[in-house]
Rosetta silent file (secondary structure, phi, psi, omega in degrees, C-alpha in Angstrom):
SEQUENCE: XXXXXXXXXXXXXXXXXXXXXXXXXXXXXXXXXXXXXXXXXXXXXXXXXXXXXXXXXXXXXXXXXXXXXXXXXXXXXXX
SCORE:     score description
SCORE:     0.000 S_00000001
   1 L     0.000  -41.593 -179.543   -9.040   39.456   11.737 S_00000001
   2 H   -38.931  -57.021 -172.909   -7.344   40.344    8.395 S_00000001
   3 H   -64.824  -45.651  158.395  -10.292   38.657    6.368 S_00000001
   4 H   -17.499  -58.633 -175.538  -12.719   40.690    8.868 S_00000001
   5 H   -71.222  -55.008  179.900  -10.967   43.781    7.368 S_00000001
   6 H   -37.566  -65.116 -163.246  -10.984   42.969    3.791 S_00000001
   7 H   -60.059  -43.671 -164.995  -14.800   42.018    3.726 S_00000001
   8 H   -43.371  -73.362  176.708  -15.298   45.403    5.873 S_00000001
   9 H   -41.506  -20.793 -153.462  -13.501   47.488    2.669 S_00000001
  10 H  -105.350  -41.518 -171.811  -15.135   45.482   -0.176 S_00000001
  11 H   -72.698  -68.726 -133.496  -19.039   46.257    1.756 S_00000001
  12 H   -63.935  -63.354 -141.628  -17.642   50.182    2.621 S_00000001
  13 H   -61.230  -39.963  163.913  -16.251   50.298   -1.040 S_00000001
  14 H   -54.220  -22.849 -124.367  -20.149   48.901   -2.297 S_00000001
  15 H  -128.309  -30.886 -179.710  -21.888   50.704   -0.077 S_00000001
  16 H  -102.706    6.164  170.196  -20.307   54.195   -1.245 S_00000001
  17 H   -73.391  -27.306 -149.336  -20.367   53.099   -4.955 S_00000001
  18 H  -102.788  -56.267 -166.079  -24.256   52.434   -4.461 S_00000001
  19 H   -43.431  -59.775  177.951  -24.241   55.865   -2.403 S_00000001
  20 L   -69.830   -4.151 -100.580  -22.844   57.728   -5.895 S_00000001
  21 L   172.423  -36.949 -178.533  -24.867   55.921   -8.029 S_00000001
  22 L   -95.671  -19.460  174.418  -28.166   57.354   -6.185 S_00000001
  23 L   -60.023  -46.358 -171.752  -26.530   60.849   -6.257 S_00000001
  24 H   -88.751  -23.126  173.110  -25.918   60.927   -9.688 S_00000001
  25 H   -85.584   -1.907 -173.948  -29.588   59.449  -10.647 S_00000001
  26 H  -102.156  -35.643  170.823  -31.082   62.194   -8.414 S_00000001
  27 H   -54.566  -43.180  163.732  -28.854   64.912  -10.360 S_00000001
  28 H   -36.882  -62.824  162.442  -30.323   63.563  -13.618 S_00000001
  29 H   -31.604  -51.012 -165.068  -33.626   63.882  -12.241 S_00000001
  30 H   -77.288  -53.388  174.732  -33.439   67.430  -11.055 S_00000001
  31 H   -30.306  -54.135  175.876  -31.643   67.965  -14.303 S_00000001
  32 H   -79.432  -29.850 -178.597  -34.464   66.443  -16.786 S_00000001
  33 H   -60.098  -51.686 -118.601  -37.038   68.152  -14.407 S_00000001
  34 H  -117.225  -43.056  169.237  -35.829   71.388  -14.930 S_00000001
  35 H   -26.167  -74.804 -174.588  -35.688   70.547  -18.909 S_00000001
  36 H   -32.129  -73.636 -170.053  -38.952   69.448  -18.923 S_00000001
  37 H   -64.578  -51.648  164.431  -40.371   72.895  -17.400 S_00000001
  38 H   -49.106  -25.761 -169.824  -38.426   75.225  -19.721 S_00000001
  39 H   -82.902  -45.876 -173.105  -39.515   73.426  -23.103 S_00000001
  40 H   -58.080  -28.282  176.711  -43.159   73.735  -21.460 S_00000001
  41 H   -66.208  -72.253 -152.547  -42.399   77.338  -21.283 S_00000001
  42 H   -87.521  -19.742  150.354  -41.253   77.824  -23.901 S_00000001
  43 H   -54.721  -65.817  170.137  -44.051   75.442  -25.987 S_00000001
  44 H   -41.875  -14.051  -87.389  -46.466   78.135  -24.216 S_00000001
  45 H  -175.689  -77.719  155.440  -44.840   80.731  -25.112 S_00000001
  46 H   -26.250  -36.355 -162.625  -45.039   79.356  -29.153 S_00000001
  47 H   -92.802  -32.713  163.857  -48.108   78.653  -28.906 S_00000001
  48 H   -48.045  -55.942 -179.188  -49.230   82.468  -27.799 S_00000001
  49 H   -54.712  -51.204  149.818  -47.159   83.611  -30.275 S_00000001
  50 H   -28.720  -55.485 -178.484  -48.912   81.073  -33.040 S_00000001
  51 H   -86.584  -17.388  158.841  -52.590   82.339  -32.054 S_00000001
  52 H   -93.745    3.784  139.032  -51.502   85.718  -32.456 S_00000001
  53 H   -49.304  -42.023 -170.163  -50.138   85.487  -35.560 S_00000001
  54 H   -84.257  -57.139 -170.633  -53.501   83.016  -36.863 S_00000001
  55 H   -40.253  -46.248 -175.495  -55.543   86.435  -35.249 S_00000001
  56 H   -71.470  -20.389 -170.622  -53.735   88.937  -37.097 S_00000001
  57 H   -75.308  -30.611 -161.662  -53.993   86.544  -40.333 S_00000001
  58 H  -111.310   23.164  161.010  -57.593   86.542  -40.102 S_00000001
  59 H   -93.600  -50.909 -175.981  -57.906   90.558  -39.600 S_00000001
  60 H   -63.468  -23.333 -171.867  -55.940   91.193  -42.330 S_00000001
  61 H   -77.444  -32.674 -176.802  -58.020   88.501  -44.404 S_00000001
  62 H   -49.702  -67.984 -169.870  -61.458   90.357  -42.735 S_00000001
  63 H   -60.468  -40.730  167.337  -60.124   93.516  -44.114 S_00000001
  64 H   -60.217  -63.559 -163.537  -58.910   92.547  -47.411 S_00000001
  65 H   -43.192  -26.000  179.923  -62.033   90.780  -48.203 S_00000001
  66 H   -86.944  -49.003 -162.108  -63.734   94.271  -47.499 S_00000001
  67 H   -53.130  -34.127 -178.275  -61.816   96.641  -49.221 S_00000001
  68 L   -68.910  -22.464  126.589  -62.732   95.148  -52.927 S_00000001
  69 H    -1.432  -84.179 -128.878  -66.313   96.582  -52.152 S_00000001
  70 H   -73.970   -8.719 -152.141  -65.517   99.256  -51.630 S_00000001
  71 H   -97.667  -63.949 -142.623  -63.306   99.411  -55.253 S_00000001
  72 H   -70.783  -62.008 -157.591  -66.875   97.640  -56.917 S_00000001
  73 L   -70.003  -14.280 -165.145  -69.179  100.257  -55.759 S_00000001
  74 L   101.789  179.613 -169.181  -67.327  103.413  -56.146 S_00000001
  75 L  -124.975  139.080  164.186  -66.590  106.331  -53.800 S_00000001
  76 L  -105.034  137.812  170.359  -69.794  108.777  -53.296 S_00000001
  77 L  -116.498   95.323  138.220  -68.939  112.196  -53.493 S_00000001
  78 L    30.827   99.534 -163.438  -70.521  114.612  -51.588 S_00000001
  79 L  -120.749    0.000    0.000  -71.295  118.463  -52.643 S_00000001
């Protein structure tokens, strides 16, 4: 009966070791999960910020590229 008991405790003591062990790999999950979706956010987020920065790069280059015309030709003035 003793031995009965013993084996009972050593399977309970497995059984809630095993239990914790699936707890703690599901907390990880949800943990890495949750990671996962902010840095994607926040990639997106970069990357908006990147093409509007490359947009603004290539206005101001549109615009420079014009203004030295307007320097070659002169100003007409008007009476």
């Amino acid at each position: 009966m003793g031995v009965l008991a013993v084996v009972a405790a050593v399977l309970l003591v497995g059984l809630l070791y095993v239990a914790e062990r699936l707890r703690r790999n599901a907390v990880a999950c949800h943990r890495r999960r949750v990671a996962e979706e902010r840095l994607q956010a926040v990639m997106r987020e970069t990357e908006k910020r990147l093409e509007l920065e490359e947009k603004k790069r290539d206005q101001a280059a549109a615009l420079t590229s014009v203004v030295p015309a307007i320097k070659q030709n002169g100003t007409r003035h008007v009476a």
